[in-house]
C-alpha angles and dihedrals in degrees: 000000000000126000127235107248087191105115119234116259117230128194129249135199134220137115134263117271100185131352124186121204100197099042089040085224141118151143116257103195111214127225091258094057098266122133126216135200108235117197114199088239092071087054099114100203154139105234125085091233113059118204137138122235109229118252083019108144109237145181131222160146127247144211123199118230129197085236096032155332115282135199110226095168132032141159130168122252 
């Protein structure tokens, strides 16, 4: 039987620092001070329109870049 080597995912918390509607793009800063790239596409939601409200707490899971952290799931909290 082979294991799984993909590492399991946890979940952070932080707030939106800016989120822009039209570019569907923002920055969530985490707790310890990092700040993360969030795509819209990485918005899980209900609503047919995803965006992010600006100083909303979050949570969310990363994944690190060469170039930069990314946000690759986040919900409000």
């Amino acid at each position: 039987m082979k294991q799984s080597t993909k590492p399991k995912q946890f979940w952070k918390t932080g707030t939106v620092h800016w989120f822009d509607e039209s570019s569907g793009e923002g920055m969530i800063k985490c707790e310890e001070g990092v700040n993360y790239y969030v795509h819209y596409s990485a918005i899980e939601s209900k609503q047919k329109w995803k965006s992010l409200q600006d100083k909303k707490k979050v949570k969310f899971q990363t994944v690190e870049d060469v170039t930069f952290s990314q946000v690759t799931k986040v919900k409000e909290i």
